[in-house]
N, C-alpha and C positions, 0 to 999 in steps of 0.2 A: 504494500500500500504506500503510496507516495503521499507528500506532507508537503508543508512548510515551502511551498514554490508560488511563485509569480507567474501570472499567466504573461508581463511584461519580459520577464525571465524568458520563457519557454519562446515569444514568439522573438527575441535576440538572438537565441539558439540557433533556429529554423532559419533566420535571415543570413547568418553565419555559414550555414551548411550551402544554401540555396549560393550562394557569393564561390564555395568550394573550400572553406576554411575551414580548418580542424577545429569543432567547436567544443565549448566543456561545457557542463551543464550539472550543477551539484544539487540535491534536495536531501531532505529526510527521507527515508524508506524501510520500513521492518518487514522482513519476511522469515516466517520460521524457519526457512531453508538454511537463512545465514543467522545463526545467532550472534551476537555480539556486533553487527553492521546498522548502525542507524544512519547510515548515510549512501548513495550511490553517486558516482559520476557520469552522467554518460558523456564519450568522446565521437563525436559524429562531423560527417564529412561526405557531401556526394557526389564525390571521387572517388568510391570505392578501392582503387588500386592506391590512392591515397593514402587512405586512411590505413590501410592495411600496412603499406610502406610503415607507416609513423607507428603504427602497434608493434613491427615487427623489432623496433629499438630498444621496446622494454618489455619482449620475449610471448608476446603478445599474437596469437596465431590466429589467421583470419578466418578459420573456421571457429573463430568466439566472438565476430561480427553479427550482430542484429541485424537480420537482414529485413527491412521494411516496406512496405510498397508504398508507399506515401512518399519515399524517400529520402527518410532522415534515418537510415541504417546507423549503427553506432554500434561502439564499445560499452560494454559496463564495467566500472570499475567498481572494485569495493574492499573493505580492511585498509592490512597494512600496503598491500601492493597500490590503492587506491592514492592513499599519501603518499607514499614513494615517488609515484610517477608525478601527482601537481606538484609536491616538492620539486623534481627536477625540469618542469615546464617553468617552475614558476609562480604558479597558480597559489599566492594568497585563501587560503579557504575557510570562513569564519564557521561553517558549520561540522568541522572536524576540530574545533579545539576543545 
């Protein structure tokens, strides 16, 4: 279940992808799958070969691509690998501290 997002957020996201930018996209999200994740990133790009390129940096294999028909395919990120990777983007993220 997603949380705590802007729909202002989500359509920044979308404009990003639609542009061909590697875009992030951070919310709350609990699912009993993952315990202890209250947070997700997704990384989306529609340039699929793109995007896959940039996943495959931080070991990242593109058969773990959402693949979407709407067009905003993405990565999930989540845990420690989650911060690892905005850590090395860059990516300030008020909802992981």
């Amino acid at each position: 279940m997603a949380f705590g997002i802007k729909r202002a957020d989500v359509v920044t996201w979308k404009q990003k992808i639609d542009q061909g930018q590697i875009a992030f996209l951070t919310h709350y999200w609990l699912d009993d799958r993952f315990p202890g994740c209250k947070t997700v990133t997704k990384v989306g790009c529609k340039d699929l070969r793109r995007l896959s390129e940039w996943g495959k940096k931080y070991g990242l294999k593109k058969e773990w691509i959402h693949h979407r028909k709407d067009g905003y395919s993405h990565f999930d990120l989540l845990g420690d690998r989650q911060k690892e990777i905005l850590r090395a983007e860059n990516i300030k993220e008020r909802l992981l501290d």
